[in-house]
N, C-alpha and C positions, 0 to 999 in steps of 0.2 A: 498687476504682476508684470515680471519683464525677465524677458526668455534673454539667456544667451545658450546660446550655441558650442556647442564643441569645437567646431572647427575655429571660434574666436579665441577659444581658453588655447589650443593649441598655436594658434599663432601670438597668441601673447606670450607663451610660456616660451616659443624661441627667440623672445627678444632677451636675450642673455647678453652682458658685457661681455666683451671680447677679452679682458684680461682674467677672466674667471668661468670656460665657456663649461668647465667639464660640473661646474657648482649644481645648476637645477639642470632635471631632465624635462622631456616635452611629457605635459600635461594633459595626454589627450587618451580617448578609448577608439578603439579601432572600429567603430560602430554606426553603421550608416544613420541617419535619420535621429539623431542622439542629442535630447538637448538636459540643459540643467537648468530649472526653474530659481531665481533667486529674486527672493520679495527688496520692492523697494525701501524697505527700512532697513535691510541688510547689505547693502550697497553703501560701502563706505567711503568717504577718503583718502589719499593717501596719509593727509594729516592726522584722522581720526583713528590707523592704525594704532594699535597697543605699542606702546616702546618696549616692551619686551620680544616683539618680532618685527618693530620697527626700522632697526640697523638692517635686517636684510634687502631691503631697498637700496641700500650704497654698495649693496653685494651681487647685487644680477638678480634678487627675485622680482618675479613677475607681481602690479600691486592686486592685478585680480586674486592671484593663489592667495595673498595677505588677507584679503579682505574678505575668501573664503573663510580664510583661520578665525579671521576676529569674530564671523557672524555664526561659526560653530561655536565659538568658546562662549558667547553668550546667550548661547539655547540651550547650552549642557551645563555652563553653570564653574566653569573653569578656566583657567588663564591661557592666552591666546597661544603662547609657545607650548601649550600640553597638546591642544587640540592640533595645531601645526604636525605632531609630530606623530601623533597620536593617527591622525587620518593619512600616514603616512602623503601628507602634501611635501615634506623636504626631512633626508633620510638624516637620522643623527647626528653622523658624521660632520656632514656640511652644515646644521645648524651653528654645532659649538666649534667647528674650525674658523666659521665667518663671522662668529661672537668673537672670539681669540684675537684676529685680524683687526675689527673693531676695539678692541680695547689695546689693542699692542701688548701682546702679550703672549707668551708662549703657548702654544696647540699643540696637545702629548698626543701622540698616536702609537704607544708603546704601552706593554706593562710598567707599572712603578709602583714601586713599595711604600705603603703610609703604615704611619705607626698601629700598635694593635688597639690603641683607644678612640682610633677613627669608627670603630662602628657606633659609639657615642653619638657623633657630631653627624654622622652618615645622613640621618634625615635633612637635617640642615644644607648638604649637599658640598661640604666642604670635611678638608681631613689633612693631619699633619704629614708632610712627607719623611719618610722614614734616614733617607741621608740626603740635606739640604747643599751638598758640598756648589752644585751649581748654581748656588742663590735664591733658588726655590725655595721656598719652605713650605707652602700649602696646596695644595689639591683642588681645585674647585671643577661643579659640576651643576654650576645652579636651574634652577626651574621658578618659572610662576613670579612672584615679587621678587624673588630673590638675584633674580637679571637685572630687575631695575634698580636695585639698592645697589648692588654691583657694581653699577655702571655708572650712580650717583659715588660712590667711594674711591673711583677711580679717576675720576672728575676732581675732587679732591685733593689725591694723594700727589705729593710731591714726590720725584725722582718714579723710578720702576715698578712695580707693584711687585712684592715677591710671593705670586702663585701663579698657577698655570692650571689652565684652562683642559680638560678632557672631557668626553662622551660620558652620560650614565650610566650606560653600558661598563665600559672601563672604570669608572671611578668604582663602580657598587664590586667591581671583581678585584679591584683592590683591597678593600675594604676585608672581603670577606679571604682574602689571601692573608690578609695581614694578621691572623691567629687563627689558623685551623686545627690547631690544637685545642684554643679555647672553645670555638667553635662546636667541633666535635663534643665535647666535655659539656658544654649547655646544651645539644642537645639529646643527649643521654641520660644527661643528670640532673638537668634543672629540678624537677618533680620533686627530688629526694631533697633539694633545696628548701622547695616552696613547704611541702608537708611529707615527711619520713613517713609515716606511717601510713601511707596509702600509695607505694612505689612497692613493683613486685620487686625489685633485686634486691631491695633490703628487708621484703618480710616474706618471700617465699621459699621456705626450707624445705629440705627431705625431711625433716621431722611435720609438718602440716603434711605432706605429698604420703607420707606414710599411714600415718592417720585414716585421712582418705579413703587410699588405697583398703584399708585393712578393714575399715567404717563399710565400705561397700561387698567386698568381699565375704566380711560378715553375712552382711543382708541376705546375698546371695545364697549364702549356703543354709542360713536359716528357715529359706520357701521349702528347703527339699530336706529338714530336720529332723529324724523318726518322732523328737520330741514335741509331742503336743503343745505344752505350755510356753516352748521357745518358735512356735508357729504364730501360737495365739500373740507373744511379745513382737515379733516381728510385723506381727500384722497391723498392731495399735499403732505400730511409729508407721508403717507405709500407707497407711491410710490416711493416716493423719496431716503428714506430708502431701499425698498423693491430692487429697481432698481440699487442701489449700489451694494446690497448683491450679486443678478443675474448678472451683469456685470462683477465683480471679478472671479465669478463660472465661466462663458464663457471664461474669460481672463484667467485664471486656465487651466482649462481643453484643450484649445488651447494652452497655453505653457507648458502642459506635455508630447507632443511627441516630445519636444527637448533632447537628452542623457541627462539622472542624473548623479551626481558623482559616478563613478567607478574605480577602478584599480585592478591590480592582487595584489593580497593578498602574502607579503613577506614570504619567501618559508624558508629564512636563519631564525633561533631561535634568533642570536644574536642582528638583529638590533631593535627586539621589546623591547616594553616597559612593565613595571609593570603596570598591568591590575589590577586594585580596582573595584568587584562587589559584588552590593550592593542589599540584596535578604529581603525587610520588610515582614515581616508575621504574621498572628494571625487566629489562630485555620486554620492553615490548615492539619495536620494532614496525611488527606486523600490524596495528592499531593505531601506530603513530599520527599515518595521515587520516584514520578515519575519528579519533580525538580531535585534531587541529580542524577540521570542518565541524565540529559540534561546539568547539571554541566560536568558532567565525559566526553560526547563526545566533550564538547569544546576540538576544535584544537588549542590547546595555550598551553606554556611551563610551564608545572605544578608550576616549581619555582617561573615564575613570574606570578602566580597568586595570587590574595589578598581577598577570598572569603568571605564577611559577610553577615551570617545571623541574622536578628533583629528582636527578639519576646517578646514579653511583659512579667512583670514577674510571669502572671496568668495564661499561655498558656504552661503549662510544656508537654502536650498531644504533640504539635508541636517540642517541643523540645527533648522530649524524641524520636519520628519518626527519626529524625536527628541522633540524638546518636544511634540508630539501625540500619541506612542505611547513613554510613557516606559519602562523598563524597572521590576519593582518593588526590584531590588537596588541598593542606593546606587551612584552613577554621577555623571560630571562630564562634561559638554561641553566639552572645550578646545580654545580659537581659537589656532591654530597662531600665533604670531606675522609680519608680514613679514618674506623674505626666501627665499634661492635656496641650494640647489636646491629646484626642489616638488615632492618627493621622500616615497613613503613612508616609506622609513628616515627622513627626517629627522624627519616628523610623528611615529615610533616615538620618536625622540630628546626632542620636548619632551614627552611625559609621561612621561617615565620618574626625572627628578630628584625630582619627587613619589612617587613610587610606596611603596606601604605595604609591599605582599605583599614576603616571602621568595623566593618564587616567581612568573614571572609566564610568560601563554600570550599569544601575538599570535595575533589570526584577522583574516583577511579579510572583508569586506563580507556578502558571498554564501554565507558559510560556515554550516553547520549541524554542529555537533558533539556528538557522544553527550554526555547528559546526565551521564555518570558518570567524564568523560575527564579534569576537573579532579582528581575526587578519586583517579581510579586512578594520575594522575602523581604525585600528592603523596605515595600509597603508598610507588611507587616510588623517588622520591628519598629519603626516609627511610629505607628500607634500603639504594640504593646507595652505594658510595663517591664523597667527599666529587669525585672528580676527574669524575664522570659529570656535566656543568652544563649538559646538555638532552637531552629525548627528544624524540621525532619524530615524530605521531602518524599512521596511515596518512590518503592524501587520498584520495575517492572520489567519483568524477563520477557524480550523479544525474540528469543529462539524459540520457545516455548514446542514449537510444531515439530521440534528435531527429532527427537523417540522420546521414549514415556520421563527419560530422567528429567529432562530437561523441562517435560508437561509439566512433570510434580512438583518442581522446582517452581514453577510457573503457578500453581497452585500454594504452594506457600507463602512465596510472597506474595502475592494476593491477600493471602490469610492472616501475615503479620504484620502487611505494613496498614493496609487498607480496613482492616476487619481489627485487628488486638494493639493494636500500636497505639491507634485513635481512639477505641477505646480505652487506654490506659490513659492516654494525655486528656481525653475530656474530664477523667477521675481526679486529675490532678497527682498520678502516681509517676514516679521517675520510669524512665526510658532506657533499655538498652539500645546504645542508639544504631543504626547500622555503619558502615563503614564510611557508606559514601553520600554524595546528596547532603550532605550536613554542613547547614549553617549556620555560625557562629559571631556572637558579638566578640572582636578581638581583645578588646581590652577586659573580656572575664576570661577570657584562655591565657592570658598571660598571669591575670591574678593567680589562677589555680596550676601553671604550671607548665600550660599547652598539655600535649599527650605524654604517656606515660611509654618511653621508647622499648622497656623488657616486656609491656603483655601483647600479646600475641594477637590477642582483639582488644585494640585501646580503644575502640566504638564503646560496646559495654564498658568498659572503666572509666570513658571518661563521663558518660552519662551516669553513672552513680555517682564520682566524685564532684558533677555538677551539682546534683541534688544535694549532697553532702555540705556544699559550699553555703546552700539556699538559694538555686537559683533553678530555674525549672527548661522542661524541653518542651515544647509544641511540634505536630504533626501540623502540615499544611498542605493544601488542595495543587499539585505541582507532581510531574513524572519525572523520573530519569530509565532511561531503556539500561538494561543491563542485559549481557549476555549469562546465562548458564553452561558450567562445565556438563562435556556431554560426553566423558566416556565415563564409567564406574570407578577407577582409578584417579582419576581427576576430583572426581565429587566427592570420595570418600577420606581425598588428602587432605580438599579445600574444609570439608565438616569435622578433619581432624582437630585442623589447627584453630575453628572457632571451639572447639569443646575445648580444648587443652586453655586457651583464655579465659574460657566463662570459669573453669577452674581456678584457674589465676587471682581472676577477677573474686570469686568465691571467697578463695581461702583469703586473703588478704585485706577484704571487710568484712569480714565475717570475725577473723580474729581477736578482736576485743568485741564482743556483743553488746556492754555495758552502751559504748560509746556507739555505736552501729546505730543504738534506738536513741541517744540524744539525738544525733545529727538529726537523724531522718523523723523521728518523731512513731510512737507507735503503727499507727496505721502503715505509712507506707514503709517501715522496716521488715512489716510482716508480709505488705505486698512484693518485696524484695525479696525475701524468702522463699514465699511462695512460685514467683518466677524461677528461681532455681532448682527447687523442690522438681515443678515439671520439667523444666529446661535442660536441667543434667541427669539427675536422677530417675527421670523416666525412660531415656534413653539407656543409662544403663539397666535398670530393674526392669524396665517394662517386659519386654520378651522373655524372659525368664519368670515375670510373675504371669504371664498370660499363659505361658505353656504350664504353668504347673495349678493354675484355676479351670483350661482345657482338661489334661488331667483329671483333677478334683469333680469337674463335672459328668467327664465320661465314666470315671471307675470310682471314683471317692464319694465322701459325701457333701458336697457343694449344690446340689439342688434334693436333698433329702437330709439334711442336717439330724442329727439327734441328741438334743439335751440342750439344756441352755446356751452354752460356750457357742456350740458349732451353730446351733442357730444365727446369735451373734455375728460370729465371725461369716459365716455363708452370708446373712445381710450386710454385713460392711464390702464386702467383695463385689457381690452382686453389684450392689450401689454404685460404686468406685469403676464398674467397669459400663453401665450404663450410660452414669453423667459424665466416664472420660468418651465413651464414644460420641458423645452428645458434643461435649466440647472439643472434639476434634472435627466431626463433619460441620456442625454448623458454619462455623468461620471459613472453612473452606467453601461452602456453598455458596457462602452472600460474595466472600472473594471472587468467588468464577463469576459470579453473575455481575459483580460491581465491572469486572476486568473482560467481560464478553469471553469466557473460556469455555464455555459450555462445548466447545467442537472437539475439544480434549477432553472429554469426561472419558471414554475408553481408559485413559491411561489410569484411573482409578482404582481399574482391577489389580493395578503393581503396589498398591500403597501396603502390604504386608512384606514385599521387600524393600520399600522406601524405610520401614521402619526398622529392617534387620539391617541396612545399611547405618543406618545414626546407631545402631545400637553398636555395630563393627566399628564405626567412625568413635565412639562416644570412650569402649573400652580401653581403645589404640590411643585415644587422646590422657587418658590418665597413666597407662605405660609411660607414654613418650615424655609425660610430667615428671616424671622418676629420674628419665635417663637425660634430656635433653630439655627442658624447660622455658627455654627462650628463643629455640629455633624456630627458624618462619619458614613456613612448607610454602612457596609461592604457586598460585592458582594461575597456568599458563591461559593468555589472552587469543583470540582471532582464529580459535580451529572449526568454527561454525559458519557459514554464511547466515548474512544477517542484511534484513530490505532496510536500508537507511535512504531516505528521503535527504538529496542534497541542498539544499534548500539556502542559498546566498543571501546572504545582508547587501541591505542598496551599498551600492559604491562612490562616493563623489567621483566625479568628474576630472580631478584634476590631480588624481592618481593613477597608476598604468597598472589596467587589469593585470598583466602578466608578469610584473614583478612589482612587489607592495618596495616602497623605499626603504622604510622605517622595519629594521630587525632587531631585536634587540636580544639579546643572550648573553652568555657569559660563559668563559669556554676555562677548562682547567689546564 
């Protein structure tokens, strides 16, 4: 092996030509005793450089930083100008200004308008200009071969070449300037494009909402009946329901101590794929820089990552955070376009037409996810079958220790992602999936539609309308830290607005049942059911059938029945309230114990308000279905301290710790 030193990279890197001195900066870290190991098979030529970052030699770059670039781009598996750019070794800008140069040809440092069927051609890296009056006609922004096919056609071409050279930065905000009308409109509406009949805006009525409404209310008033026989018909449907729901839980929680999907995470750069993640945001601000350091320690090959964040074009507070504390993995800020809904899913919708990766992960704001969770998923899909087109990674609440909400909170998910989830995916049953943490094969999210931008939790919808499709979800061995809302106000807006979806989600496959049990196939349309069964309708009935079996028990006759009926009925009850306690603690016990929560078991004694809150959250969430049905209550981010381990990815050498070169965004 053969050491160079820093202090060589830095004095190489100021041999800059004199007519171009402001092009590359000094290549060095401020760090005593600081070397860079670089094996001798990596050690190239100047000759053996790649011609697609070979012209920057006639430009002032140094041929060390090159031969950096060439011996990254062939450990990761990628073309020499991705990785260049990518390890921020030479910032954008100066890449395609000294490409321009090189080919004689104009270098745009401005906005410019291409037509709206440039997002067509957009991967390609080229786009019609919208008024050619200056001789221009085309747009170009190329990457990887397509520099060198370029630079063979210009070699070629007789007289001037009519296009012009920009940044991909610039080109992709062209592109996406160039119809945000249409923009907007695919992504609100695609869904109702791909399949009608599984988009809430066009099958969710006040006539389904009323129903509901009047289905439950019923029930309700049925526990507290003077009539007998309307007790006894009350009780055959909630039990029966009720019993489904509990049955699934036990069948769950019993098939998750079978292994979940695992493998070792590939070690080689080259055999991974382009990774698309997808980061929606609004006023978060205060999370900004502690997202962008949870960016940074992904263990993934900076080149192939696809970083987008998507913020509204009111939310400059968020955007500006960003632009202060950038990430160092290429990344793009995208201004959501106007228009309604203002909807996460939809802000998931407009980056995703762009989108590079094969694969892509959405996270939330708040989210901290193992460093190694991108590459363990992308294991995983390569060996599973092509039908498995998401995993699910576990969510784990880091505040947990705040007060008891945030424990219980901490105890749920515990209990549903680690305990009931995994049980479901070993069954082979569909997933509600959670919001965040979700990885996806892109080319089945485009089949199906991507998210569906009107439901309120596109998580569940789009995990059913997966299944629906025939493609199935997997849970895999992989954390991401999440924060818990930690005042009672918070938590009970954030469990509004999932009840008011599962709603959503409900009434809108549920609506034609014929077809509910083609797709899904008997088994799991009943396990679907049965998820709802406990999911929505326990929250609303539950406390109201418990206080009126309290009741029954202390002054009625619930443990002294008389006559056939009450016998009956006092055993279905009895049952129903045994096996649901049974399927509530258990899941949570193996939870606390998988997730070492045993230091919070005190907060247990709250879980009789934890359950009057869902039951507040659950009623408030079918009101709000009446009146308001597509609003998004947004769950505020960063009111809790939270111990986050800063933990930095190596650096090459011939980047300046204190400013990355390489920014990439796109500003509205």
């Amino acid at each position: 092996m053969s050491y160079v030193p820093i202090d060589s990279v830095a004095s190489s890197a100021s041999q800059i030509k004199d007519d171009h001195p402001q092009v590359f900066r000094r290549r060095a870290f401020v760090i005593s005793s600081t070397v860079r190991r670089i094996s001798p098979s990596q050690a190239t030529s100047p000759r053996s450089i790649p011609i697609e970052i070979a012209f920057l030699l006639d430009h002032g770059a140094p041929a060390q930083t090159l031969e950096f670039a060439a011996a990254t781009a062939r450990r990761q598996g990628v073309c020499a100008d991705e990785a260049l750019l990518a390890e921020g070794l030479v910032s954008e800008d100066v890449f395609y200004r000294s490409l321009a140069r090189h080919l004689n040809v104009d270098f745009i440092d401005r906005p410019v308008d291409v037509c709206a069927s440039g997002a067509s051609t957009a991967g390609r890296g080229y786009a019609r200009i919208r008024d050619p009056s200056s001789g221009v006609r085309w747009l170009l922004a190329p990457s990887g071969s397509g520099v060198f096919r370029l630079m063979s056609a210009c070699r070629a071409a007789k007289g001037r070449p009519q296009f012009a050279i920009t940044t991909r930065t610039r080109f992709f905000e062209a592109v996406r300037r160039a119809d945000p009308a249409g923009a907007a409109s695919n992504a609100a509406f695609l869904i109702e494009r791909v399949d009608r009949d599984l988009c809430a805006r066009a099958n969710l009525r006040r006539t389904h909402v009323g129903l509901l409404l009047t289905l439950v209310i019923g029930l309700s008033a049925s526990l507290y009946a003077p009539f007998f026989f309307l007790r006894i018909a009350s009780a055959l449907l909630l039990t029966s329901a009720f019993c489904c729901g509990v049955f699934l839980r036990l069948f769950a929680f019993a098939a998750s101590f079978q292994p979940g999907e695992d493998a070792e995470a590939l070690e080689s750069d080259v055999g991974l794929p382009i990774y698309t993640v997808v980061v929606a945001l609004y006023q978060e601000a205060v999370v900004a820089r502690q997202l962008v350091r949870a960016i940074d320690r992904l263990d993934y090959p900076r080149a192939k990552l696809d970083i987008k964040f998507v913020i509204e074009a009111d939310d400059e507070a968020t955007a500006a955070a960003l632009r202060a504390h950038p990430p160092r993995a290429p990344h793009e800020i995208i201004i959501a376009p106007e228009g309604a809904p203002r909807t996460k899913p939809r802000a998931l919708n407009v980056a995703m037409p762009l989108a590079r990766g094969s694969l892509v992960a959405v996270f939330d704001a708040e989210d901290l996810p193992e460093p190694r969770q991108l590459r363990r998923a992308a294991t995983l899909f390569a060996q599973l079958p092509a039908s498995v087109a998401c995993l699910q990674a576990s969510l784990v609440i880091d505040n947990g220790d705040f007060n008891w909400m945030t424990a219980l909170f901490a105890f749920e998910y515990a209990a549903l992602f680690d305990v009931y989830n995994r049980g479901l995916a070993s069954m082979g049953m569909p997933l509600l999936l959670g919001g965040t943490s979700n990885h996806f094969r892109t080319e089945v999210l485009r089949e199906i539609g991507f998210w569906d931008a009107f439901n309120v939790t596109e998580d569940a919808d789009l995990g059913l309308r997966l299944a629906r499709a025939g493609f199935e979800a997997r849970t895999f061995a992989s954390q991401t830290f999440e924060e818990a809302p930690a005042t009672f106000g918070a938590l009970v807006r954030q469990r509004t607005r999932w009840f008011k979806g599962w709603m959503q989600t409900f009434i809108v496959h549920c609506r034609r049942p014929a077809q509910f049990f083609v797709d899904l196939g008997s088994r799991r349309a009943l396990a679907v059911l049965a998820m709802f069964a406990g999911g929505l309708f326990g929250p609303l009935l539950g406390p109201l059938l418990a206080a009126r079996l309290t009741y029954d028990a202390i002054f009625g006759a619930l443990l002294a029945p008389v006559g056939l009926l009450e016998i009956a009925l006092s055993t279905l009850w009895c049952f129903l309230a045994i096996a649901g306690a049974i399927s509530l603690f258990f899941p949570l016990a193996v939870g606390m114990r998988r997730h070492r929560l045993a230091r919070l078991r005190r907060s247990l004694i709250y879980l009789p308000l934890w359950q009057i809150m869902l039951s507040v959250a659950a009623w408030r969430a079918l009101f709000e279905l009446w009146r308001r049905p597509f609003h998004w209550d947004k769950t505020e981010h960063g009111l809790t301290a939270r111990g986050v381990l800063d933990v930095e990815r190596p650096i090459n050498p011939f980047c300046s710790i204190e400013q990355p070169l390489f920014n990439q965004e796109s500003r509205a």
